[in-house]
N, C-alpha and C positions, 0 to 999 in steps of 0.2 A: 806607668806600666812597670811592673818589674823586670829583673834580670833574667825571667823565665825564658826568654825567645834567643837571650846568647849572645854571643860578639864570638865574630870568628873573624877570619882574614878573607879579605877581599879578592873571588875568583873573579866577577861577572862584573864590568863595568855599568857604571852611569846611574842616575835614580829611576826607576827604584831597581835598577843594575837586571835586567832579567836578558841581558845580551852577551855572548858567549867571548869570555876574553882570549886575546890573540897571547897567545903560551909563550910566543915570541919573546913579547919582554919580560917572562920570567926565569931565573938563572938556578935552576936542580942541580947542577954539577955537583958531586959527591964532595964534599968541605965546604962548598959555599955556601950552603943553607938557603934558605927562600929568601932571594931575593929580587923584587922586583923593580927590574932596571927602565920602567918607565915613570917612578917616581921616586921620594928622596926615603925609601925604604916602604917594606911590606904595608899595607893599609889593614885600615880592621873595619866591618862592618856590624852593628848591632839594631838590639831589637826585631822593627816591621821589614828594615831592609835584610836584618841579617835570615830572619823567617822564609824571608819572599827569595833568597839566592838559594836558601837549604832544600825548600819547595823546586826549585828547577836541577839543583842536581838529584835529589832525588828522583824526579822524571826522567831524567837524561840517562841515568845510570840505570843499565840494564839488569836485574831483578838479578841475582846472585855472584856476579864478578866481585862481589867482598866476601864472599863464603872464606875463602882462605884468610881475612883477617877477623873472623867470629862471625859476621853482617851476615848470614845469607837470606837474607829475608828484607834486606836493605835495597831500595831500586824501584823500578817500574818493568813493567811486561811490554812498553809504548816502542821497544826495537822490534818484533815482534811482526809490527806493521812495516818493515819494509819488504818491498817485493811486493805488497799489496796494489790491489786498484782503489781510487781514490771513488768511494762511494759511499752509500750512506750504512753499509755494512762494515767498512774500516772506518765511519763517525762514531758507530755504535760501541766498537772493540776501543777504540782509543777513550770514546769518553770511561768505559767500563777501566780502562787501564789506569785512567787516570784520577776515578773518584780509590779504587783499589790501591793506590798509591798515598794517596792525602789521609783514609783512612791509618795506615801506618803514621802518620805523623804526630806525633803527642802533644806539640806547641799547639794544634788546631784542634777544632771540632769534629767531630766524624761527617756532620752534615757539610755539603758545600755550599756556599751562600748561591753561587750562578758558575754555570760552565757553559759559554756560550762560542761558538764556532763564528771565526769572522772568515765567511766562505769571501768576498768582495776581494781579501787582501792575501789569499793564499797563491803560492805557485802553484803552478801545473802537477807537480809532483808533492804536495805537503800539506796536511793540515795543519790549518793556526784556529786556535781558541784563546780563549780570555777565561783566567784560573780563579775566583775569588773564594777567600777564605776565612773563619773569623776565630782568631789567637783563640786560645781557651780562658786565657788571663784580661780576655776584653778590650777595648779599644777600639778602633777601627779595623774593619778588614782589610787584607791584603790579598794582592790581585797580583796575577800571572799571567803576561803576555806571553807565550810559545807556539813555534812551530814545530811540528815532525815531519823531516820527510819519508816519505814512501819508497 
């Protein structure tokens, strides 16, 4: 596969990293530059992994809070649902929120391979689905475990 999918740095721990890292060990202090102080410097992430972290902050990041640095159109509408009840009316909004989102993404396809809700393993207050995706540049798909809560 080519460089099409990227290398960026490492927010989201683990393979294939789609769990939200603790800020703790990383050091923004104005001169210190990004440094993260739970390993022996910043990491980098590429390709499927680095696709599959870019797919979760895009989700996560609420659909215009980048407007001030050009992005407004950067993000998902998936904050939207909180304060909702957890029914199959905030399934239907979330998944709409969520092919709405993958569609912006230009690594992938506009179609989504499966969006499947794992109702079994959700909290009381969250929906979790399984995100699958397939690069544009081919390969195998990548998948996205998340949850949102309500």
């Amino acid at each position: 596969m080519s460089d099409v999918l990227g290398t960026d740095l490492r927010v989201l721990l683990g393979p294939p990293g789609m769990a939200a890292h603790d800020a703790a060990a990383l050091d923004l202090r104005l001169g210190a530059g990004l440094v993260d102080r739970a390993a022996d410097g910043p990491q980098l992430v590429s390709d499927r992994h680095n696709l599959g972290q870019a797919l979760v902050l895009r989700l996560l990041t609420p659909r215009g809070t980048l407007a001030g640095l050009g992005h407004a159109a950067y993000g998902s509408r998936l904050h939207e649902l909180v304060g909702e009840r957890k029914d199959e009316s905030s399934r239907a909004r979330c998944k709409a929120f969520v092919l709405e989102a993958v569609a912006a993404e230009p690594r992938v396809l506009d179609e989504v391979v499966d969006l499947t809700f794992d109702i079994p393993s959700e909290g009381p207050s969250e929906l979790r689905f399984l995100l699958t995706v397939q690069p544009v540049e081919g390969g195998q798909p990548v998948s996205v475990d998340l949850g949102v809560e309500l």
